[in-house]
Backbone as JSON, one array per atom type, in Angstrom:
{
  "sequence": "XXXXXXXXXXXXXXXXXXXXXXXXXXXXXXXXXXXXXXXXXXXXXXXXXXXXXXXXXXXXXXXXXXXXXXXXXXXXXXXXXXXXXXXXXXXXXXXXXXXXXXXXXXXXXXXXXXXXXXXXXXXXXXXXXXXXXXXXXXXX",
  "N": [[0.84, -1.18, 0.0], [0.9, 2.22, -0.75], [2.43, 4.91, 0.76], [0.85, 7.66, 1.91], [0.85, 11.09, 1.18], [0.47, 14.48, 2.74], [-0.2, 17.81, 3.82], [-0.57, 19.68, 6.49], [-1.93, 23.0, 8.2], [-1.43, 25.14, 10.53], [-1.66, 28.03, 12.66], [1.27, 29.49, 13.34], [2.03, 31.36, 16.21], [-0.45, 29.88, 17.73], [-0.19, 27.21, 18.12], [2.84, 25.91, 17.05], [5.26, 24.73, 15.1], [7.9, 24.68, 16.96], [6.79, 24.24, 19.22], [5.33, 21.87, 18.51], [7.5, 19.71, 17.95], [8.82, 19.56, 20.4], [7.03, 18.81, 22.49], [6.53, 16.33, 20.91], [4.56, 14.36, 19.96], [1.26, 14.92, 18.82], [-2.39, 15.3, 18.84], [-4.29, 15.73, 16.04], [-6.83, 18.04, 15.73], [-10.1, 19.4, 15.71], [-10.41, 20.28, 13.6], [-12.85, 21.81, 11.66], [-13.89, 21.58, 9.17], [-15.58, 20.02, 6.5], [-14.58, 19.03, 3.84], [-11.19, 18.93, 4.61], [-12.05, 17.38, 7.03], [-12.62, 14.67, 5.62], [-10.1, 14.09, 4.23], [-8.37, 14.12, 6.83], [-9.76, 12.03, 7.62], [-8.67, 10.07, 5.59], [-5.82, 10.23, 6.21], [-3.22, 7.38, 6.98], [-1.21, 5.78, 9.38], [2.03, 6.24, 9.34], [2.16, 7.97, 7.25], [3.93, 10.74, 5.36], [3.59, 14.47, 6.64], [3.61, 17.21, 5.64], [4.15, 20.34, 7.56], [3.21, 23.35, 8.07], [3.08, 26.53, 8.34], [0.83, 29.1, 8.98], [-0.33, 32.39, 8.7], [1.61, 35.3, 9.24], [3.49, 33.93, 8.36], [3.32, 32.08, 6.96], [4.5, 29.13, 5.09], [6.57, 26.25, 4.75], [7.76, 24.38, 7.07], [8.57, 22.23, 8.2], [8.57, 18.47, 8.58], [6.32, 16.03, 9.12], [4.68, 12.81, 10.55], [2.3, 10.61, 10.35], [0.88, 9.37, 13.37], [-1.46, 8.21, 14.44], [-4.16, 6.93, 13.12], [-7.49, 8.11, 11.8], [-9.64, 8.82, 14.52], [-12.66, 9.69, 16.73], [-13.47, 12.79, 17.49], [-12.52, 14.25, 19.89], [-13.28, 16.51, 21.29], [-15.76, 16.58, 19.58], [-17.71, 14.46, 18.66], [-18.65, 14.11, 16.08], [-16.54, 14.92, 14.2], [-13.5, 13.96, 13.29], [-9.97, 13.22, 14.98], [-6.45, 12.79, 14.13], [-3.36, 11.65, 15.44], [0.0, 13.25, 15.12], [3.66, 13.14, 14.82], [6.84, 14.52, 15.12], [9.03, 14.49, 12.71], [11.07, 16.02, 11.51], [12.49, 19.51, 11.45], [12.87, 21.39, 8.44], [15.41, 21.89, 6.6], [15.49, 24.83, 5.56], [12.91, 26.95, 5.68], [10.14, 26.6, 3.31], [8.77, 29.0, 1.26], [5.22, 30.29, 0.66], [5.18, 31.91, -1.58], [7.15, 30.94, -2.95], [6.05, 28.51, -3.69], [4.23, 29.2, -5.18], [5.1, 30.37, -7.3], [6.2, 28.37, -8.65], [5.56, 26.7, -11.08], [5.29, 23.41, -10.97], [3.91, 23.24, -8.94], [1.06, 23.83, -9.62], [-0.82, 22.75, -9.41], [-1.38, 21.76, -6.8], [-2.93, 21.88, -3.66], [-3.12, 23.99, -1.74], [-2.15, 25.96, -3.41], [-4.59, 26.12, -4.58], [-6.96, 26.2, -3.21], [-6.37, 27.57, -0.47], [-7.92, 28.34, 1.69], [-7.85, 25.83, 2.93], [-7.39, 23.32, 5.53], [-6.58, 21.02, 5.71], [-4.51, 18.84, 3.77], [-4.46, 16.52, 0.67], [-1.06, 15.71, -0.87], [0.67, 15.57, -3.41], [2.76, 12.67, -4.66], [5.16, 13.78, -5.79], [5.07, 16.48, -6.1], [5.41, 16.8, -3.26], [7.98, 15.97, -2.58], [8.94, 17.25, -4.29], [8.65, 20.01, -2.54], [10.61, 19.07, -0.42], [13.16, 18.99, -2.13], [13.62, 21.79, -2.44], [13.93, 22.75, 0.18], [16.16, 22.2, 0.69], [18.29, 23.89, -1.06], [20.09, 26.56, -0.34], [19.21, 29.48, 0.07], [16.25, 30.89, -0.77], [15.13, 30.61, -4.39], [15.29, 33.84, -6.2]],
  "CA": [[0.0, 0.0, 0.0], [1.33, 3.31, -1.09], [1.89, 6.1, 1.97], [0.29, 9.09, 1.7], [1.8, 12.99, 1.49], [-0.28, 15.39, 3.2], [0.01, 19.18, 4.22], [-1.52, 20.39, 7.23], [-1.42, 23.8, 7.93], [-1.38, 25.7, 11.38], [-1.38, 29.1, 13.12], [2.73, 29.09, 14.66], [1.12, 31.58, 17.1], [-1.24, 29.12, 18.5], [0.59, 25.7, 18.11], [4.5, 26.23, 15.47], [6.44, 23.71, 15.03], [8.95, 24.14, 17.99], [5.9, 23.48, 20.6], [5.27, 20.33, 18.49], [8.92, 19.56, 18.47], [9.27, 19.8, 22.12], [6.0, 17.88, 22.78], [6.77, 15.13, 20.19], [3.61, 14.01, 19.58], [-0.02, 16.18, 19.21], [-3.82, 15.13, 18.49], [-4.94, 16.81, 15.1], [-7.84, 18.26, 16.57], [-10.28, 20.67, 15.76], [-10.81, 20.88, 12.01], [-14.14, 21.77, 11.34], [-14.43, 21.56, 7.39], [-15.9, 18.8, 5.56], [-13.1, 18.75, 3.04], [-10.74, 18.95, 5.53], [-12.15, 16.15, 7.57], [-12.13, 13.72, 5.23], [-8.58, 14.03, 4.14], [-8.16, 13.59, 7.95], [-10.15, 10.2, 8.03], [-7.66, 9.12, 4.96], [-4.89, 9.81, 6.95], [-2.82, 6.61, 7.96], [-0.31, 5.86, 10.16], [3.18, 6.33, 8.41], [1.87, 8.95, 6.52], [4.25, 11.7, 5.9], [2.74, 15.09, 6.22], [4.18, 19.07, 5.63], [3.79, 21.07, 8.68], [3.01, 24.39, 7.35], [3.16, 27.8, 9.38], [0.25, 30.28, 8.55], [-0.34, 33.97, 9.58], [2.22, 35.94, 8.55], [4.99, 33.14, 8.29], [3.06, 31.3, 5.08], [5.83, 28.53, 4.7], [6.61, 24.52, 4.81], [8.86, 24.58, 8.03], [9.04, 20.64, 8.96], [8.13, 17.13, 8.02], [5.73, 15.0, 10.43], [4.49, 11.75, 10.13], [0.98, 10.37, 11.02], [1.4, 7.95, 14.38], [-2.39, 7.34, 15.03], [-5.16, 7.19, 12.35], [-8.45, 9.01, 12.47], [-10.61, 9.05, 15.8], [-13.31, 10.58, 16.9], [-12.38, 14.27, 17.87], [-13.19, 14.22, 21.73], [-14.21, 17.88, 21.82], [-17.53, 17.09, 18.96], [-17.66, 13.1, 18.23], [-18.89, 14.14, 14.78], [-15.64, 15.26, 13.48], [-12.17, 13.63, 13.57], [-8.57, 13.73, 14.8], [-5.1, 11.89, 14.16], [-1.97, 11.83, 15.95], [0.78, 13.6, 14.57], [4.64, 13.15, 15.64], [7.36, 15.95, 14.12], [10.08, 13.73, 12.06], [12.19, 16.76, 11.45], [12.46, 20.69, 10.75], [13.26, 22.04, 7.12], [16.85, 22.6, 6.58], [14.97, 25.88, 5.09], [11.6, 26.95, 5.46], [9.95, 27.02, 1.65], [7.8, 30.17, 1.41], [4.37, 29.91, -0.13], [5.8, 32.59, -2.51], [8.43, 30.42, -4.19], [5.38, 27.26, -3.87], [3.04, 30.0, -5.83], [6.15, 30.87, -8.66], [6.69, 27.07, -9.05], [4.39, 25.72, -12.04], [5.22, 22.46, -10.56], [2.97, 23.35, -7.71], [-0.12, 24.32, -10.04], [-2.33, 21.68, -8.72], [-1.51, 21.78, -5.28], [-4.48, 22.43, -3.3], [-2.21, 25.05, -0.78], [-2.37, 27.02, -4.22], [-5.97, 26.58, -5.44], [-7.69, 26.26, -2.29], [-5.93, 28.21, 0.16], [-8.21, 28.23, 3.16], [-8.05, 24.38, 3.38], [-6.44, 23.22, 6.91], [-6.03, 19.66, 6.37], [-5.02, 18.53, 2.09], [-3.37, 15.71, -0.24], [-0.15, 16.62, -1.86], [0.84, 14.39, -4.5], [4.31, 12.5, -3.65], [5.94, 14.6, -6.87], [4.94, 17.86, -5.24], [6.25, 16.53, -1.33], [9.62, 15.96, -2.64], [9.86, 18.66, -4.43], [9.23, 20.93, -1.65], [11.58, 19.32, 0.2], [14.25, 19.67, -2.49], [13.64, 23.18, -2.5], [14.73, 23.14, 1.24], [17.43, 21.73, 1.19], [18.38, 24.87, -1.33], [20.92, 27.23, 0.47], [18.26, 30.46, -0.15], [14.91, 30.65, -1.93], [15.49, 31.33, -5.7], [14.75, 35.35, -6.16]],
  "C": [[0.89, 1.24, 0.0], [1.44, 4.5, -0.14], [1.62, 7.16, 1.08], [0.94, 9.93, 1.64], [0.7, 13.55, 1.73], [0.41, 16.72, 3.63], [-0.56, 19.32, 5.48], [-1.25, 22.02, 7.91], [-1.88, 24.53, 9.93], [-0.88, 26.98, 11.94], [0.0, 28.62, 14.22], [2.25, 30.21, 16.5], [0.76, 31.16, 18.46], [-0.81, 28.02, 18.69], [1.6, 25.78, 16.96], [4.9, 25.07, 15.72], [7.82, 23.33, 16.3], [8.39, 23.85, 19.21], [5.69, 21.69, 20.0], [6.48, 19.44, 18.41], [9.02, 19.02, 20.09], [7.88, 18.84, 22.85], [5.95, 16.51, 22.48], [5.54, 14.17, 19.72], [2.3, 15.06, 20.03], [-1.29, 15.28, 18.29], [-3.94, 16.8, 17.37], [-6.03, 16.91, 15.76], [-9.14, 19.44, 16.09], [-10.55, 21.4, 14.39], [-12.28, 20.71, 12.12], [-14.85, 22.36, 9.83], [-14.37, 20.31, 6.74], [-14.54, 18.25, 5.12], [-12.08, 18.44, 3.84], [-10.48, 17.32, 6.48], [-11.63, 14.88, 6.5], [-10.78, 13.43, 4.55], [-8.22, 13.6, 5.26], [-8.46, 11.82, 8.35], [-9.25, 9.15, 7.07], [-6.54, 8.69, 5.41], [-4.53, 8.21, 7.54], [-1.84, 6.17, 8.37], [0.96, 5.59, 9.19], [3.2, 7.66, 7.31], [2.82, 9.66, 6.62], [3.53, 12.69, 5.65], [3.38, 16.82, 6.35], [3.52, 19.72, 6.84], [3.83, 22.67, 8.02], [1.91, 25.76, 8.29], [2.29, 29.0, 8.47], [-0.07, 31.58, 8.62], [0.6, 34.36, 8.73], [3.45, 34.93, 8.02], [4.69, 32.74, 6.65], [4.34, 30.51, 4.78], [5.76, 27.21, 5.57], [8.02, 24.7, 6.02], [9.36, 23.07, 8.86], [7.98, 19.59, 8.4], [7.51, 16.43, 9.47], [5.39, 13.69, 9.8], [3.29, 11.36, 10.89], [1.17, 8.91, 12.2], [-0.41, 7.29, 14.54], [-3.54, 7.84, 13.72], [-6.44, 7.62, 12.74], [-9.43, 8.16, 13.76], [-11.14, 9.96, 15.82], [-12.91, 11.9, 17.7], [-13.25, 13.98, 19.63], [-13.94, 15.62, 22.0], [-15.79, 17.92, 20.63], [-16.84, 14.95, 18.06], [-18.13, 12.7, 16.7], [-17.88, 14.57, 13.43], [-14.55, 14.26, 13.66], [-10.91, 13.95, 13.78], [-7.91, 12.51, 14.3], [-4.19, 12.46, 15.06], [-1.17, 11.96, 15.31], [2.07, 13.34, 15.05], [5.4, 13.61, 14.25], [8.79, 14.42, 13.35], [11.41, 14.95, 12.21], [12.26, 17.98, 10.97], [13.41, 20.74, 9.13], [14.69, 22.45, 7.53], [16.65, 24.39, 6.0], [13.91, 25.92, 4.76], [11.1, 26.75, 3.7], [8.72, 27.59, 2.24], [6.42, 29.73, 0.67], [4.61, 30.79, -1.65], [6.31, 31.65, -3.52], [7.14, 29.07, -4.77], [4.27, 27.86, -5.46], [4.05, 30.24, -7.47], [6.77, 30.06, -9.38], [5.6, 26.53, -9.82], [4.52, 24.41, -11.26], [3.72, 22.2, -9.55], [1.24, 23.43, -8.35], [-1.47, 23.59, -9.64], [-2.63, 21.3, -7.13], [-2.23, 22.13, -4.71], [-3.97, 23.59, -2.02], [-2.47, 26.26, -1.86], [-3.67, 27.03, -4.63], [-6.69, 26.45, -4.87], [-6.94, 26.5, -0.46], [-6.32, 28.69, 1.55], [-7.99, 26.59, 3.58], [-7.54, 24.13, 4.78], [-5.58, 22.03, 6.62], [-5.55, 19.42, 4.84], [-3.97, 17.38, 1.84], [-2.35, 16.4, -0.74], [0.69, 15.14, -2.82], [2.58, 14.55, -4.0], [5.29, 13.44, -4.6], [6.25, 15.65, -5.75], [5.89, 17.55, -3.5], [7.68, 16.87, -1.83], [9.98, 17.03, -2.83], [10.39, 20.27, -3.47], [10.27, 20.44, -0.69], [12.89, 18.83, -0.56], [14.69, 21.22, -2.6], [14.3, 23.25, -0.69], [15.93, 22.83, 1.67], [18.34, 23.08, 0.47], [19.21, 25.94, -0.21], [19.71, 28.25, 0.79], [17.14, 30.08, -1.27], [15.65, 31.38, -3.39], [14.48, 32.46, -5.74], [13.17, 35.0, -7.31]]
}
């Protein structure tokens, strides 16, 4: 069976990457969009999935991996979470800028549906953003 690539996207803010770091594991929790959800209920364990910093940051800042497949969300038993655990920060964030100036990206649902929380990313697209981080600087 084929793992998955996923995005999920989060206010750093409210929960960034160096609280889930430092925690090492976190309950997705808390999506409340259809779309959304069910990407969540595809989720399964091994999954990897883009951690992706929204607000003003906009940018792919670490790699996670899905440890527990969907459950019922405890705060509304009509939605779902997963368990997330961080694999490893970006040797360099990738901006949504450079994701937006990359034809590659044109189908990415980060670019053509831009409120989403939770989305697929085809395994092409995964890699590529994280060949782009490995990249010393973003190309101008």
């Amino acid at each position: 069976m084929a793992k998955g690539h996923w995005l999920v996207k989060t206010e750093p803010g409210s929960y960034g990457w160096e609280r889930f770091a430092k925690e090492g594991v976190a309950r997705w929790d808390g999506v409340r969009n259809a779309t959304a959800r069910r990407n969540l209920a595809e989720m399964k364990p091994g999954d990897a999935v883009l951690f992706y910093h929204t607000g003003d940051d906009k940018q792919v800042v670490g790699v996670a991996r899905v440890a527990r497949a969907a459950y019922p969300d405890p705060a509304d038993a009509a939605w779902v979470a997963v368990d997330l655990e961080p694999v490893q920060p970006l040797a360099r964030a990738v901006t949504l800028k450079e994701i937006k100036a990359d034809d590659a990206f044109a189908d990415l649902a980060l670019v053509r549906q831009p409120r989403l929380s939770v989305m697929p990313v085809a395994k092409a697209a995964f890699e590529r953003i994280l060949k782009l981080a490995k990249q010393q600087k973003a190309p101008a």
